[in-house]
N, C-alpha and C positions, 0 to 999 in steps of 0.2 A: 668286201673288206669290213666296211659297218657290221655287217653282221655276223659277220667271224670275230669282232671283240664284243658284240652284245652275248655271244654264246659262253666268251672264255667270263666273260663278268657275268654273268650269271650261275656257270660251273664255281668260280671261285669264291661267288655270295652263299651256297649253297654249302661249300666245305668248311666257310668261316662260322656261320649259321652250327654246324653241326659238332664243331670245335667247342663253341663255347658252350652248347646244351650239354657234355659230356668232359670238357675240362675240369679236373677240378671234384669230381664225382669217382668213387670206387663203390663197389658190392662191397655186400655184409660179410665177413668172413666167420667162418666159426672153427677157432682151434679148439687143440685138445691138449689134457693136459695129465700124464701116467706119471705116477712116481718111479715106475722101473724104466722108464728113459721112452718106453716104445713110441711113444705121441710127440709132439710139437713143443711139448716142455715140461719137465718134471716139478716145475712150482708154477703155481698158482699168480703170484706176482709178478712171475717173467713173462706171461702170458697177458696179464693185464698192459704192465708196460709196453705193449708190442701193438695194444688192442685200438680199436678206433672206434666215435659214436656208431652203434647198430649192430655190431661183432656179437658172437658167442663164444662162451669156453665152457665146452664140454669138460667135467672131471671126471677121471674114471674108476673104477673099486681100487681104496688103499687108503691110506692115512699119511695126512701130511702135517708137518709141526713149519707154522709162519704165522708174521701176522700180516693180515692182509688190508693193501690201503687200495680202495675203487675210487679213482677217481678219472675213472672217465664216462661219461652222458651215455645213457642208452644203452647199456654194455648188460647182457646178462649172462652170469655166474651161475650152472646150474652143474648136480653131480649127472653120474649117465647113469647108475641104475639105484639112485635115494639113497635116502637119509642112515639106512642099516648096512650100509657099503662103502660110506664114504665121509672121513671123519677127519675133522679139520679142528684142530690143539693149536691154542697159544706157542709162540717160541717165545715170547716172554709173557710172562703174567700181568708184568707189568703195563701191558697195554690191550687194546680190541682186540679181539681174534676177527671180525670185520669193522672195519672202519670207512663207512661210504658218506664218500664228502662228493658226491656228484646225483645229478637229477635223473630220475628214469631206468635206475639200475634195478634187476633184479637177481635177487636170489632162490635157490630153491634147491632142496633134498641133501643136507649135509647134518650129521652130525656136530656138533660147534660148542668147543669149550676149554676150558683153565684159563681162562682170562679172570684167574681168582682176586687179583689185587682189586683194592678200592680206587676209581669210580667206574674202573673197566669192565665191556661186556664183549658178550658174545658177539653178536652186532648194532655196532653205534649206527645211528643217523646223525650225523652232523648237523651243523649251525648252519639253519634255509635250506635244506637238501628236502625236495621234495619229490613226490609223484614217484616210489618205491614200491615196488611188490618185493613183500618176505613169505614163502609157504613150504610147506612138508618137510620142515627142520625138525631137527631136534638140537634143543638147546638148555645145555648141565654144566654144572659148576663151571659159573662166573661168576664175579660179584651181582652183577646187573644179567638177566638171559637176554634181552632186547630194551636198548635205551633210545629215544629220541630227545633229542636237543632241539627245539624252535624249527622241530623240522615239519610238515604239513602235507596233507592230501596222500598218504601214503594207506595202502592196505597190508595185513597183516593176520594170514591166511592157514586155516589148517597145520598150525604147529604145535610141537610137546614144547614145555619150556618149564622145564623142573629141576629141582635140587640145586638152585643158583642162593643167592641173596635176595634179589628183588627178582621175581619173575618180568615182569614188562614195568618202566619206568621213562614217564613220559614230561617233560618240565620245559619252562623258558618258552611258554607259548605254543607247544605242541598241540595244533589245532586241525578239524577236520580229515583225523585220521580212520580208518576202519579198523577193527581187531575183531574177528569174527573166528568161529570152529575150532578156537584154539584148545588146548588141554593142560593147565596153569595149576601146575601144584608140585608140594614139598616144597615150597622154598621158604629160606629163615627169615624173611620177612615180609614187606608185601606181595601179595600173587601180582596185582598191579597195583600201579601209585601214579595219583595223575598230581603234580604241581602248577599251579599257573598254567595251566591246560584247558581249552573249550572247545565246545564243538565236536566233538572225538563220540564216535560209535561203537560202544563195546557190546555184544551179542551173540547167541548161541553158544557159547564160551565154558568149559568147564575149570570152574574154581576149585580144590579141594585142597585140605590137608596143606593149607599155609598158615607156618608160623603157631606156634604155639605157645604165644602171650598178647594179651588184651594191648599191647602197645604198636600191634601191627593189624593186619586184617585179609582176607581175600582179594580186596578191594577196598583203597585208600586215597581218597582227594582231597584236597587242597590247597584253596582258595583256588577252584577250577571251575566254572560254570559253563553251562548249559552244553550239560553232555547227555546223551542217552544211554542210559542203561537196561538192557530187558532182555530176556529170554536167555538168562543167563542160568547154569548150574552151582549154589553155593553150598558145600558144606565145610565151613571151617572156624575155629575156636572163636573167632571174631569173623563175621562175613560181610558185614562192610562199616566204613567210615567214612564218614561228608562232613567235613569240620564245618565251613561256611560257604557252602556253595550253595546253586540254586538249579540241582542238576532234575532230570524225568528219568524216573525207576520203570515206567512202565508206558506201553503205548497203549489206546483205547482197544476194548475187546473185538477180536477182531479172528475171521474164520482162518484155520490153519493147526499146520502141528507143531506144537512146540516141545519145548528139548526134555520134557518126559513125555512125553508122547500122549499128552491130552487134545482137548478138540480145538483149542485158542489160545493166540497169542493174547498176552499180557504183561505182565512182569514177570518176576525171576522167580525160581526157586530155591528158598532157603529154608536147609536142613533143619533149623530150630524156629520156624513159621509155629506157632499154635491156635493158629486162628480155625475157623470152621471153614466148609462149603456148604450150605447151607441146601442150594439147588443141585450140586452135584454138576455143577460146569468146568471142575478144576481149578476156577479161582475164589480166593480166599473170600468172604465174603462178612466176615464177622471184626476184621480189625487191619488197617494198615500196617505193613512192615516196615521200623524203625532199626532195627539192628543194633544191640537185642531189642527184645520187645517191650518198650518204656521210651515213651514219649521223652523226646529231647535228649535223652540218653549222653552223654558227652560220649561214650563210645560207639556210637551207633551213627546214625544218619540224621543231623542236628536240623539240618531245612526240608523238611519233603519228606515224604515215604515212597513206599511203592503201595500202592492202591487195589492192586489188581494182581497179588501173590500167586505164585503158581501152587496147586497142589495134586495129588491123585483123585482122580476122580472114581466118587464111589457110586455113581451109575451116572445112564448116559444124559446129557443134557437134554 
């Protein structure tokens, strides 16, 4: 008898045991989402609403008009066949066409745009929202192509983000974020603007063809410190501004290719560099670059230069 109840308490330790490691717990699910009905949901929002931390939603070729609010953790938002299939408009302009107020969300391969009113963008990061992957977008006329708010540790990956107002604007503490491989041009004012921003890694990145008046630049900070800038592509009427920060244009010389396809890393290349190469290494070697070329310049880069300019190289190292 004893041990016919040590079996049944044993069998019943074993099912409660097993209860609670799997109560409480569901799989990842990954809806979809077609605007002609055939999928799980024709918006994009109603899919979100339904979603839970660690879910996906697949978007499929079509064009949807919302604006969309993520907020839920871990959730990533991706189209099914990119960014030239799948095109996601403002329904009002008046606000984000994304607006992710939650951590660990990612996005990726959507066309994104007419969030034309002023301070809206394409996609917001909200106030503390961290730890975001943004890549293979395309992002056009918005006021802002991509803004963060006090938001941090996010990356910001192989996107176009052109024909907006501000291409990337980042303020209120936006700190230790990455922005890399991106392609950041035509927009009416800055290509990036960093305010009250540190920390932040901007690199490989192609600047052009923003703004065209000395009141804006390629690249615009301040009062942002200690940011890194380098191995960047500028050519634009103004290619950068540093009011008073105390930010690094360039990292020490170092083996590799960098984004004209010379032998090392160093700093950036800017289209109106006139300095020499003296050894023929690709980097500048006859004067720091201040933006334009004139010390302290109020339009240029007021604390710092870049040291280590990138240029063609006119034989091998």
């Amino acid at each position: 008898m004893r041990e016919k109840i040590w079996w049944i308490f044993i069998i019943c330790a074993t099912i409660s045991f097993l209860f609670l490691c799997f109560s409480g717990t569901s799989s990842a699910v990954t809806w979809y989402v077609a605007e002609n009905g055939s999928a799980n949901f024709t918006m994009i929002q109603d899919a979100i609403n339904i979603s839970s931390a660690g879910d996906t939603i697949i978007v499929t070729n079509g064009s949807y008009i919302e604006n969309v609010d993520v907020n839920v953790t871990n959730l990533t938002i991706r189209s099914e066949n990119g960014s030239q299939s799948t095109f996601i408009r403002a329904k009002s302009r008046s606000d984000h066409v994304f607006e992710v107020t939650a951590d660990y969300v990612n996005i990726s391969g959507f066309t994104i745009m007419n969030a034309t009113n002023r301070p809206n963008a394409g996609i917001y990061l909200g106030s503390d929202v961290d730890h975001c992957t943004i890549t293979d977008s395309n992002v056009s006329n918005n006021h802002i192509g991509i803004s963060l708010d006090a938001s941090c540790e996010n990356t910001i990956i192989n996107n176009t983000v052109r024909d907006n107002g501000y291409g990337f604007y980042l303020y209120r503490l936006s700190s230790n974020n990455t922005i890399t491989n991106n392609t950041v041009f035509s927009n009416d004012y800055d290509g990036i603007n960093l305010r009250f921003s540190c920390n932040n890694t901007i690199t490989n990145n192609n600047i052009t063809n923003n703004s065209a008046t000395n009141n804006y630049a390629g690249i615009h900070l301040h009062s942002s410190h200690d940011n890194w800038i380098y191995n960047n592509y500028f050519n634009n009427t103004n290619n950068a501004r540093d009011d008073d920060g105390d930010n690094t244009w360039n990292i020490i010389k170092t083996t590799g290719t960098n984004i004209i396809g010379g032998p090392y890393l160093g700093g950036n290349y800017w289209a109106d560099y006139t300095g020499e190469d003296w050894n023929g290494d690709g980097l500048g070697d006859t004067r720091p670059y201040y933006s334009p070329n004139v010390v302290y310049s109020s339009d240029g880069i007021a604390d710092g230069a870049d040291y280590l300019p990138l240029v063609p190289c006119t034989s091998p190292p």
